[in-house]
N, C-alpha and C positions, 0 to 999 in steps of 0.2 A: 504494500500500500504506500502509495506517495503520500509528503507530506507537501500541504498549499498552503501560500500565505495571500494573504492580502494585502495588496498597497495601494495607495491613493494615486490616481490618472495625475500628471503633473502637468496637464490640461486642461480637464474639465471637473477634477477634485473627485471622481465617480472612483468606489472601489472594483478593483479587479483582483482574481485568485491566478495566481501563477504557483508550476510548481516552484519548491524549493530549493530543488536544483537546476533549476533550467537559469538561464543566459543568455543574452542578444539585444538586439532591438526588437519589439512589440508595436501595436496597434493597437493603443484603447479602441476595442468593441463600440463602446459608445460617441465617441467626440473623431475616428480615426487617428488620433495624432499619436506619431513616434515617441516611444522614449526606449533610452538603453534601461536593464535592470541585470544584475551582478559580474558585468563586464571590467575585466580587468583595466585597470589602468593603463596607459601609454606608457612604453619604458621611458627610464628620463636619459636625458644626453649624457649627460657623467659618467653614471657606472653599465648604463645599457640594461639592467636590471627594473623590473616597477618597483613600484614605491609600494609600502607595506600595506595589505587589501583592509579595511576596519570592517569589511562588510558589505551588503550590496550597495548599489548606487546607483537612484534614479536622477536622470538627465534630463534636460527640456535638448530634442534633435529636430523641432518643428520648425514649418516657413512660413512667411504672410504674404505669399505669392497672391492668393485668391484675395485679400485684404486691399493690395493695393490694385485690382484686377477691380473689386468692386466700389472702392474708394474712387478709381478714374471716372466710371461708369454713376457715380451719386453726383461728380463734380458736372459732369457732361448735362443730364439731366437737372442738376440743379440751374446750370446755366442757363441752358432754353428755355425752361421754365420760367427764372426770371426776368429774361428777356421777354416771353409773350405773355409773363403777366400786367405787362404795360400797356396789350393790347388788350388784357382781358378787361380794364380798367374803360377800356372806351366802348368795344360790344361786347352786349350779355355772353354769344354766344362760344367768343375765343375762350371767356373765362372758364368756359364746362368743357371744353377742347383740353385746357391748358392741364386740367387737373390728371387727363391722361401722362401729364410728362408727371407734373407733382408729385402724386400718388405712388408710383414708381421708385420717383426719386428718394420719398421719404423712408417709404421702408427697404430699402437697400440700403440707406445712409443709419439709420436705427438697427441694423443689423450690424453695420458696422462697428459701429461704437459700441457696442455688444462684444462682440468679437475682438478690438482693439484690448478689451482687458482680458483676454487669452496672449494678446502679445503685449503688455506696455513699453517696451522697450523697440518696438516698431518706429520702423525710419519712415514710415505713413501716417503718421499719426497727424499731421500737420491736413493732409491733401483727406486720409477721413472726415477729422470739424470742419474742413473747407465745402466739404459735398454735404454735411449735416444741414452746416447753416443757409446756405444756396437755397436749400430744400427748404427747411423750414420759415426763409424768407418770402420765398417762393409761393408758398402755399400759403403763407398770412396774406401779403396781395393780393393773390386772388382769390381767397376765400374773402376777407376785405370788401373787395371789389363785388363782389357776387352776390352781397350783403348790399351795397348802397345800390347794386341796379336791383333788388327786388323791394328797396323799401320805396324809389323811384318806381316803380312797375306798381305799386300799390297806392301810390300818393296819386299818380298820374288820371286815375279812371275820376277822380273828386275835382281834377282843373277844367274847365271849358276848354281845354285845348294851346288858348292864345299862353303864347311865353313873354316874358318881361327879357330883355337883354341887360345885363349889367353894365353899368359906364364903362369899366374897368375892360368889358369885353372878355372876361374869362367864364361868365357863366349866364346860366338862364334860371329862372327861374317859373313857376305858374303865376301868371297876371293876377289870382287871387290872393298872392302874398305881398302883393305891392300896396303897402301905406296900410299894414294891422298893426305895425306896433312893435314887430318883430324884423333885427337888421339880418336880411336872409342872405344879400351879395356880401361880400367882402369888403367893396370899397362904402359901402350901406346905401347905394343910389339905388335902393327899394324904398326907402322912407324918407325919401327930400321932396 
């Protein structure tokens, strides 16, 4: 009968039964990731001989290949995104377009930063938060946006139609809010 121990994945913390004599590099089951377990040490330059065993020795032998793979892929997405959410901002309809890039974006960049604390010591860590925040900016514009053209889509059916122009020329508003009381332009040439 063999005997098995357990030790903690230096991955994803998950325990695994190896036997007690076995040797190598492994595959946490659960997470994939490498690690060596009771592999001798490297000889040293000196004497050509290793250095004295204390025991087994679990190693972190993992890559964040796939991290910086989907880290490019959050930044890329984060960027169109916020680019047409400038247009989502002027038609309703770019804005429910744009959530296809968003949506995407977000949770590939939330899986990221999930993942980056499997490696903290990742030379991506920078171009990860780069594609988080993209995303996250992304999706407040146009969520934002998709918000004032429905509270706009709602207000709109109570105006007669006719709009008020603003001096200032940056906005309209419903000729019903001209001269109640309330300054609805910016520069207030709704109540002069």
């Amino acid at each position: 009968m063999q005997n098995m121990v357990e030790i903690l994945c230096p991955h994803c913390d998950e325990e695994i039964e190896l036997d007690d004599d076995s040797s190598g590099v492994f595959a946490c089951p659960y997470c994939d990731g490498e690690f060596e377990w009771n592999v001798d040490p490297t000889p040293s330059k000196s004497g050509g001989k290793g250095a004295e065993n204390k025991g087994p020795e679990v190693s972190f032998n993992g890559d964040d290949t796939s991290l910086r793979t989907y880290a490019i892929i959050a930044v890329v997405l984060g960027s169109l995104a916020a680019f047409t959410s400038i247009c989502s901002a002027t038609i309703p309809i770019f804005g429910l377009c744009n959530l296809l890039l968003v949506l995407p974006g977000v949770v590939i960049s939330f899986m990221n930063k999930n993942k980056l604390k499997q490696y903290p010591e990742s030379s991506h860590k920078g171009m990860v938060n780069a594609g988080f925040w993209l995303a996250v900016a992304a999706g407040s514009i146009t969520i934002l946006a998709q918000i004032v053209w429905l509270v706009l889509i709602l207000i709109a059916p109570e105006s007669s139609g006719e709009w008020f122009q603003c001096a200032d020329g940056f906005g309209e508003i419903p000729i019903e809010w001209v001269n109640d009381g309330d300054i609805d332009c910016f520069d207030g040439s709704d109540e002069s």
